[in-house]
Structure formats: structure tokens, C-alpha cells
N, C-alpha and C positions, 0 to 999 in steps of 0.2 A: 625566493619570496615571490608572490605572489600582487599583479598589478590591481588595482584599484578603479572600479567599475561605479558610474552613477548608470539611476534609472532612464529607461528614456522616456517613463510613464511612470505617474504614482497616482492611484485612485484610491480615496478617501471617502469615498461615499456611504459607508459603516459606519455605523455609531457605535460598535465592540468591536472584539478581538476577532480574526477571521479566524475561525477551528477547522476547516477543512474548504481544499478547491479540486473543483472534480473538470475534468475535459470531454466534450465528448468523443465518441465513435468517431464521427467525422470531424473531429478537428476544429467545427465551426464556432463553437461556442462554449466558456467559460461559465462552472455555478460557483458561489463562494457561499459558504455559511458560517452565519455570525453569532456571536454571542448579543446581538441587539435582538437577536428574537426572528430575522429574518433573511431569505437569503439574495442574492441577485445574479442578473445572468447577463456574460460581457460575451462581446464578439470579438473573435482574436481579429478578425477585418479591419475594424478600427477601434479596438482597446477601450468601446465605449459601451457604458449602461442601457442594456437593452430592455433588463427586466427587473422588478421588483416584487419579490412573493411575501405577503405578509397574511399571518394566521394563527403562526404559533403562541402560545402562550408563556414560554419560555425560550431560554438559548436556545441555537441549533448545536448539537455536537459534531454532524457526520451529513454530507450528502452525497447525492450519488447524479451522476447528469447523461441522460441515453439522446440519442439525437431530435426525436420531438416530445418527450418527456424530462421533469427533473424530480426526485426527490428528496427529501430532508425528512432528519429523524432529530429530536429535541427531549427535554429536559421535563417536557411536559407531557412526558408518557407516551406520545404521539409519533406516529411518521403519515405526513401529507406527499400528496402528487400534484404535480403543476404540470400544467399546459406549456409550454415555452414561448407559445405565438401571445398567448393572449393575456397570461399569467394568473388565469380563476385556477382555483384548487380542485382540482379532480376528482380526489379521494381523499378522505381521514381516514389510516387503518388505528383501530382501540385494540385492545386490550392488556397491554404490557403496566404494572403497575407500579414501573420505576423507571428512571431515564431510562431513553434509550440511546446509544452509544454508536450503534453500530447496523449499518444496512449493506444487504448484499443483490442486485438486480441478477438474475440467472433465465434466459430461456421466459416462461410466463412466471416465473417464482420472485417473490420480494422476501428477501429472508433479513430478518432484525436479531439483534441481542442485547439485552439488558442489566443491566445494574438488579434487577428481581430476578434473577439468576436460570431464567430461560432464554431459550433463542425460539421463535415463533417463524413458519411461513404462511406467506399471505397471497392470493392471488390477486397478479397485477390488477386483472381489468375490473374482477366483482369485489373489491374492496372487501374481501375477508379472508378470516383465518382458516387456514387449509390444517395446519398440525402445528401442536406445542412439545420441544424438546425439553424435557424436563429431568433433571438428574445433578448438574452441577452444587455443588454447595457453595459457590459465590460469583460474583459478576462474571458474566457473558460480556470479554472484551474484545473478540475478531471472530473472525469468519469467513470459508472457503467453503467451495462448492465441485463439484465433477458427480462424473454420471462413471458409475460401475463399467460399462461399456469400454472408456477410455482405460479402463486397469485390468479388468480379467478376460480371462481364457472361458471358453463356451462350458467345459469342463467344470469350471470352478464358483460358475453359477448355479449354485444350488439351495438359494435362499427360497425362502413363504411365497406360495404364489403371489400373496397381494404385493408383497416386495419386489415380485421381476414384473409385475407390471410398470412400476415408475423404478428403473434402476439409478435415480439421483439419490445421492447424498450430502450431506451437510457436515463442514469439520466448527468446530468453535471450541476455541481459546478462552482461560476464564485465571481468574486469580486464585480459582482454588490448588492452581499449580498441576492441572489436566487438562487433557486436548481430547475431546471426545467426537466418535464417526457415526453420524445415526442415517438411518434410512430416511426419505424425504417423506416414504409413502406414508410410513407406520409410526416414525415419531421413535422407534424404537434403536437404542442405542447398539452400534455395531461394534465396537472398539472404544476402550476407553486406554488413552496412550500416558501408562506413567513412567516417571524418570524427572520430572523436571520439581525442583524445591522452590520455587518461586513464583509469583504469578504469568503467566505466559499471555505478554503484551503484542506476537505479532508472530501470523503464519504464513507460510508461501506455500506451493503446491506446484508439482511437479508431476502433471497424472500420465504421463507417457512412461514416465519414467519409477513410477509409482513413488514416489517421494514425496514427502511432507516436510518442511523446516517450519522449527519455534523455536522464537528467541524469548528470554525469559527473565525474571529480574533476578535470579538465582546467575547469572554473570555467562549464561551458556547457550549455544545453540545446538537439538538436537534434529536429528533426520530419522526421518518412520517412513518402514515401509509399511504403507496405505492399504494394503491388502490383508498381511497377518499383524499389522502392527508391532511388530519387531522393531527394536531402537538400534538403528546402525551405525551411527556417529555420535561423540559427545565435542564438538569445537569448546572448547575451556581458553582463551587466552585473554577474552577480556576480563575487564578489572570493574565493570559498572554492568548495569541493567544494558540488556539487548533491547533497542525500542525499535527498528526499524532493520528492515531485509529487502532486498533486490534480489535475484537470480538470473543472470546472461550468459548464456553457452556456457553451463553445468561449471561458471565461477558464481560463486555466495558475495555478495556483500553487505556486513551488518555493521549498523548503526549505533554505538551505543553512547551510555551514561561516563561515559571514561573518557569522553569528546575525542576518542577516535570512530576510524572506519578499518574495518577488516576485509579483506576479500579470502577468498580460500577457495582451494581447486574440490570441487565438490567429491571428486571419484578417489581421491586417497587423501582428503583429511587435512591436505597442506594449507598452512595457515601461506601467503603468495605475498603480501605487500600489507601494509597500513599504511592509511592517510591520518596523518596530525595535523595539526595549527587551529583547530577547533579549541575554544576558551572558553565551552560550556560542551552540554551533552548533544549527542547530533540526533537532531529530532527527524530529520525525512531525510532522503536522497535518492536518485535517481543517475539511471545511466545513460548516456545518450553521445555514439560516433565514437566513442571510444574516449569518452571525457565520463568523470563521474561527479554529477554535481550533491552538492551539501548543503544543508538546512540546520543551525546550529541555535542551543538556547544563547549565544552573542549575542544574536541577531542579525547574523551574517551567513550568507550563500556564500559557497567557494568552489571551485572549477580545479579539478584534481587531473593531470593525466592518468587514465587509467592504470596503465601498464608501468608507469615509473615510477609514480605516486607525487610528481613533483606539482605541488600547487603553481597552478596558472596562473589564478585571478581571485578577487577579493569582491564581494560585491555587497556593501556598505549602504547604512542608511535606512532601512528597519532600526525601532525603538527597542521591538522584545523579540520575544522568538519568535523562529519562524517554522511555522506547525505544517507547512507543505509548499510543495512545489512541483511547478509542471512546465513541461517543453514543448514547443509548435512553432514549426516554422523558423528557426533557430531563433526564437525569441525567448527567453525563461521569467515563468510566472513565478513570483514568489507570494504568501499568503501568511499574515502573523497577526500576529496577536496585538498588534498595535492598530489595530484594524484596518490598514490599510494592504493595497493588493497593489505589487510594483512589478512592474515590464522591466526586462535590459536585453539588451541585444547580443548574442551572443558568435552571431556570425564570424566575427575574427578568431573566437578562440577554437570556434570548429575547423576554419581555414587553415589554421596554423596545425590543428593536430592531423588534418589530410595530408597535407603538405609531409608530415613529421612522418607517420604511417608509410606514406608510400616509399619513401626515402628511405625508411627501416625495411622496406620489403625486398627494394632493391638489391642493400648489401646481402640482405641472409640470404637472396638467391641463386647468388655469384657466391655464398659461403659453404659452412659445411650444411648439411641434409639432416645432421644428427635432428632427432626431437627434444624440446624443454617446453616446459608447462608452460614460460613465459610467451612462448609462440604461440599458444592458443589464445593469448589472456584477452587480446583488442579486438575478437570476432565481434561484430554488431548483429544483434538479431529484436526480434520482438522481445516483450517481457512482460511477465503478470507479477503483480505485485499488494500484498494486504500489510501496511501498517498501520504502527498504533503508535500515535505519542504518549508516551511513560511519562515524559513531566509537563 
């Protein structure tokens, strides 16, 4: 069991539920976006309200936060730009003509997706629409991005000129139970990836490696290779909607409606550990030092060893779920639906799994040399990451 954690911060300055909290680049600064219609911007310095953007006309769903810009996409057809210093609106991009859900920052590219069953990009600085992808028969619920570059062989370019002039592409996720790959330049679709019976709530991307994961409300996670579109995995073991995926040194870990977490060794398929004690579905999580944290509809964060699965910590005191969470500094942000946004310190339980880590290193290197998958499991590295909360 697992010890019992208050905040050492709780911000209430929301007057709704928070749907999404974004970090920046540099670390400096915190955006939160609300269901009051508006969003704000903290500084992880001192945990305090820096900014206030107000403009939309409805909730916000989704934002996104770069180091001297923020955006937010909302309810009200809309995604605006803010300044960070000064908090005026930069840009209103129009033309999506249903929520929008979902925003992607790339390079100069602002790419959205919608509830009217397009994804559109837009250029950042001249506030408009560059090309509309058009083909899904229902909501546009995520979104990834890579440039052709990062996946083929000089050979195996041999697309439309206008195409190898901009080699970006666009992936999006939609409920019509397909994940489709179009050019940035042309709008025109490259791959359309079937297999999956359920709406497909959340992708990752893996373009070294040419790999794509969707987890799906059909209870599955599959893996595409990104170039011919070939389905090379089907993970089947959960028992609920996949809402949420991480990827850290070629281990999976998803998120689902079954209020577990899976992890799985990406390169043969092994399903490697679950995490339990989840008493709703796990809406976000994140990896960080070889700890895996969770975001549950409870209302409760929890502090998993990665590697052993054994819960550390308990972190109580959210009203409803909690729709995201972020790490800086060993501090963790959590972001719910009760509209508040609470700090807790996490520095002991990182201490304790270094402490743990290295002590594990020791024996196995005075042991045998044999290899097990569990020996790769606690590698820390960077990580990119697109989820979707499903409830």
C-alpha cells in the first residue's frame, strides 16, 4: 500500500473544470484550460498566477503552451494565440465549424481537429488556413506530426513534386475507428490505417523507429508501420477503452477504462507488468526517474515503481478527475475537473527509487550477465506523448 500525500499548493483561481495543463519547452511556465471559458498561465518559480487570457466564447477543450506563446482551442469553433508577457490575443484562427478538440504546434504549423470531422493547418504567424484534411466520417479526436525525412530512405521518395517540397505529414485519430496519414503540403491522404472497431482516443509516434501506436475504445492497442502502413501488433489484454499511452525506451504504457495501466516491451509484444489500485478509469499518466505517475477518474494521482509495479504513494484531495498531469522540478502538477490545479512534492519518492535503482544495479552486477526484459524496464529517457481523455 501505498502512503498518503497532501498538496503543498492548491490553486483555485478557475471557475470550471480544468481540461488540460500544458508545460513549456523551458520549464518556465504552466497554461491551464478551463471549462470557465478561459485559460491561465502559472510559473512553476512560484506556483503563482501570472496570466489571464480571456476571449473565448465558450469552454476551452485543449491547449497547447511554447515558451513566448500560448494557445487554446474551444467549444466555440475557435483556437486563439496569446502573448505570454502581456496576455492580448494575437490571433483568432476561423474556420472549423464544430468544437475544436484538439491542437497540434509543429515547426511554423498549428494543426487542429474537430468534432466536423476535419483536421485543418494553419500558419502560426499569418493567422490562416494553409490546407483542410478532409476524408474522416466522424470527429477528429488526436493528432501527430513528423516530416517524411525522419522515416524514409532517399530511394523511397518518390512522391508529387509539390509533395517533396514540404515532406510533413499529419496523422489523426477520429471515432470513426481510423487513423489516417496525409501530406501537410496537399491535404492529400497517404494511408488510411484499418484494424481498429472502436473510436481511436489516442496516438503516439515513434518516427525513428517508424512506428505509430492507437489505443482505441475497441479495448486494443495497435502498432503501424508509418511508411507502408502495415498493422504489426494487436496488444488485446485490456478489458476497457485505451484513453491514454506513454512510450520510454521501446516500453508502452497504456492507460485505460479497466482502471489499470499496462506496460509492454514494445519489440515482441510482452505484455511486462500492471499497475492496479486505480477505482475508476486512468485518465493521464506520465513517466518520470523510473516512477510512473497516474491520473484516475477517483480523483486521485498515484506513484507506481515502475519496474515492480508496487504503488508508492497516494495523492488525495481532488474532488473529480483528473484530466492531466505534469512534472518539473520534482514537483507534480495535477489539473481536474474540480477546477482546481494542485502542486505536491515529489522529491522523496524520486529519492527513494534512486536510492532503490542503484542498489538494484549493484547486485545484478556482481550477478549473472544473463539478459531479461526486466533489465531494460527502468531506462529513463525523454518522451513524446498525444493523449485523449475518453471519459
Amino acid at each position: 500500500m501505498g502512503n498518503s500525500g497532501s498538496a503543498v499548493k492548491v490553486c483555485t483561481d478557475h471557475q470550471g473544470g480544468i481540461n488540460w495543463l500544458s508545460l513549456s519547452p523551458d520549464g518556465q511556465r504552466l497554461l491551464t484550460g478551463s471549462e470557465d471559458g478561459t485559460a491561465r498561465l502559472w510559473s512553476t518559480a512560484d506556483s503563482q498566477c501570472h496570466g489571464h487570457f480571456q476571449g473565448h466564447e465558450s469552454y476551452i477543450t485543449f491547449c497547447h503552451l511554447e515558451n513566448e506563446a500560448a494557445f487554446t482551442c474551444s467549444a466555440d469553433h475557435t483556437i486563439r494565440k496569446w502573448d505570454v508577457v502581456t496576455g492580448q490575443c494575437l490571433a483568432v484562427y476561423r474556420g472549423h465549424t464544430s468544437i475544436v478538440n484538439r491542437i497540434l504546434v509543429a515547426k511554423d504549423y498549428l494543426f487542429s481537429g474537430s468534432y466536423d470531422r476535419t483536421a485543418r493547418c494553419w500558419s502560426v504567424d499569418k493567422e490562416k488556413q494553409i490546407q483542410e484534411f478532409r476524408g474522416h466520417r466522424n470527429c477528429v479526436l488526436t493528432l501527430a506530426h513528423y516530416s517524411s525525412r525522419d522515416v524514409l530512405e532517399e530511394e523511397e521518395e518518390e512522391e508529387e513534386e509539390e509533395e517533396k517540397v514540404s515532406r510533413d505529414l499529419l496523422v489523426t485519430g477520429s471515432t470513426d475507428c481510423t487513423v489516417k496519414v496525409w501530406w501537410v503540403s496537399s491535404g492529400r491522404c497517404y494511408q488510411t490505417l484499418l484494424g481498429h472497431t472502436g473510436a481511436v482516443l489516442c496516438l503516439i509516434l515513434d518516427a525513428p523507429n517508424r512506428e505509430l501506436f492507437s489505443g482505441s475504445t475497441d479495448y486494443t492497442i495497435r502498432t503501424w508501420n508509418i511508411v507502408t502502413g502495415e498493422q504489426l501488433k494487436v496488444f488485446k489484454e485490456h478489458q476497457g477503452s485505451v484513453i491514454c499511452l506513454e512510450l520510454v525506451n521501446r516500453h508502452l504504457y497504456s492507460g485505460s477504462a479497466d482502471r489499470t495501466v499496462k506496460c509492454w516491451f514494445v519489440d515482441t509484444g510482452e505484455r511486462i507488468q500492471t499497475y492496479k489500485a486505480h477505482k475508476h478509469s486512468v485518465s493521464t499518466l506520465k513517466y518520470h526517474a523510473g516512477i510512473l505517475f497516474t491520473g484516475s477518474g477517483d480523483a486521485c494521482a498515484r506513484a507506481f515503481n515502475s519496474r515492480s509495479g508496487v504503488l508508492q504513494k497516494i495523492f488525495r484531495g481532488h474532488k473529480f478527475i483528473i484530466n492531466c498531469i505534469q512534472i518539473h522540478n520534482e514537483l507534480l502538477y495535477t489539473a481536474s475537473h474540480d477546477g482546481t490545479l494542485r502542486i505536491w512534492d515529489i522529491r522523496g519518492i524520486c529519492k527513494r527509487n534512486k536510492r532503490r535503482s542503484k542498489k538494484e544495479r549493484s547486485v545484478q552486477g556482481r550477478g549473472s550477465q544473463k539478459g531479461s526484459l526486466s533489465r531494460l524496464f527502468n531506462n529513463k529517457v525523454g518522451c513524446m506523448v498525444q493523449q485523449e481523455n475518453g471519459e
